[in-house]
N, C-alpha and C positions, 0 to 999 in steps of 0.2 A: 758577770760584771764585778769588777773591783771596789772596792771603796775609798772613794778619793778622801785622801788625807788635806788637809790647809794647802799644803806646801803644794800639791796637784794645781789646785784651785788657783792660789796665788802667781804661779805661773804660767797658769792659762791667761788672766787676769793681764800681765804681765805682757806678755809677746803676741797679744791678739792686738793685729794693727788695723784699721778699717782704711782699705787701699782707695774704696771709692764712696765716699757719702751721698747719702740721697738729697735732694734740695730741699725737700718737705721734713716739716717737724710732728709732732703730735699733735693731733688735731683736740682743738680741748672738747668741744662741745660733739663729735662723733667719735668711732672707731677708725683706727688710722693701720693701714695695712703695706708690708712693706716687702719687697722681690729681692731677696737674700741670694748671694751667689756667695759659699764659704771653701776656700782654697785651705787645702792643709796638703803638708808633706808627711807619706806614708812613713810610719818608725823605723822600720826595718828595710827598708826597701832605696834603694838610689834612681832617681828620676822617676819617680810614683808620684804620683800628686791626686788626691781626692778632691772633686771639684759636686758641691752638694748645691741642689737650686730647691727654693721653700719660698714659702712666704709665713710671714709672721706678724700677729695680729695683736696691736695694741686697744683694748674696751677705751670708750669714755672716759676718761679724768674723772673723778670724783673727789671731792674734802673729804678727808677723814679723820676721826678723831685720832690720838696718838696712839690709843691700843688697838686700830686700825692695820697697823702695818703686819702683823699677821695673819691680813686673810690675801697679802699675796698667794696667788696660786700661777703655778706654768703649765697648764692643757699640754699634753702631746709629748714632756719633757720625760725625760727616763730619772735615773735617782740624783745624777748631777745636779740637777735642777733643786732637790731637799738639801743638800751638800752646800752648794750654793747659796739658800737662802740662808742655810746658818749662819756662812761664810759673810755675807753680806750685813746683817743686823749689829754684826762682830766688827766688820769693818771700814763698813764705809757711812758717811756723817747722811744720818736715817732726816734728822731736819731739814736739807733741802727737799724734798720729799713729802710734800703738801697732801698729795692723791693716789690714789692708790690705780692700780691694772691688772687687768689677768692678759697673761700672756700667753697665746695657742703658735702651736708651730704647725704646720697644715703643707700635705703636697711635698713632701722631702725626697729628692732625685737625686742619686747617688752618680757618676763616669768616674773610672781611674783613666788619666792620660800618663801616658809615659814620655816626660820630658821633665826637663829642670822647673825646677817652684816659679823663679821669676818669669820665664818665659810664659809658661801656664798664669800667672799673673797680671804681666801687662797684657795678655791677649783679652783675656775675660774685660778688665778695666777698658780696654779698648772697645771693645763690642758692649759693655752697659753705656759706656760714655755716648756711643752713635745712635743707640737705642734712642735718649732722647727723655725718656723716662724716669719720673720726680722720683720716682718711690723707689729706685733699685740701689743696691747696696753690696760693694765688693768687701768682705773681710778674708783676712788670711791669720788662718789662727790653729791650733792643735789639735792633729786627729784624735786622740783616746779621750780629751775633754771639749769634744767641737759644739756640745750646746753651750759647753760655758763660752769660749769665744761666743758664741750668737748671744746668750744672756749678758754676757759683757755691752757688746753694742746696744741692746736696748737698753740698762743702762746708762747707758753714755746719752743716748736717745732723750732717756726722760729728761737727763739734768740740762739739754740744750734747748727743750721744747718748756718748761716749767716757769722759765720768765714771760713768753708767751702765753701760755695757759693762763700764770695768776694774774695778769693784763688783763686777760679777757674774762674773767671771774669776777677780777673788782671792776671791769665795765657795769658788769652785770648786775653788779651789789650784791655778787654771793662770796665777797671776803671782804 
């Protein structure tokens, strides 16, 4: 395994588009679990497409104090994931960011299908959309960095679940 440089990171960061969102946010007061389907196109290859199914598991919200944000940890994650979290303290605004999470990736199924990216794309989108199912989540993002597409979307995750959360924190009179 290589070592991702910034500029890896940044463009995983970058062109990881999430095709289909779940309806469910982060649950503040449980653990919130979610049915990932990540489409990447092979590097080398024409009409290759990796198509991975996981789930990925968000702990409880917790306050934390501000020297808190380093016990992030990502269960399951390979070294991307350390790469990343430096990547992240570095760059992205850590103040929205109230509570902290361990993130576990769990159950990771690998198909290569051989056909064009989009096609392999709206079909998958098509069949979560019928499914029916709050929790499932299409991204299409970089095979050699495909956990940072995944840790990309649960970031995104947190920052749209966190107004929700601190709602129901200061219902509670724990902020």
């Amino acid at each position: 395994m290589r070592n991702l440089s910034s500029d890896d990171i940044s463009y995983a960061m970058e062109t990881t588009r999430v095709l289909y969102e779940p309806d469910r946010r982060i649950d503040t007061f449980g653990s919130t679990q979610f049915e990932f389907y990540l489409v990447t196109e092979l590097m080398d290859s024409v009409n290759e497409v990796r198509v991975r199914e996981g789930r990925i598991e968000a702990e409880r919200p917790r306050i934390l104090r501000p020297e808190g944000y380093d016990e992030f940890t990502f269960e399951g994650f390979g070294e991307q994931a350390e790469a990343f979290s430096e990547w992240f303290r570095e760059n992205e605004d850590i103040t929205l960011v109230k509570y902290g999470f361990n993130f576990a990736q769990r159950e990771v199924v690998e198909s290569t299908v051989h056909e064009r990216l989009d096609l392999v794309c709206d079909r998958v989108v098509e069949e979560i959309r019928q499914s029916g199912n709050p929790a499932r989540v299409v991204i299409q993002g970089v095979d050699d960095t495909w956990e940072i597409s995944l840790l990309k979307f649960t970031i995104e995750m947190i920052k749209k679940s966190q107004k929700i959360n601190e709602f129901d924190f200061k219902r509670r009179g724990l902020l």
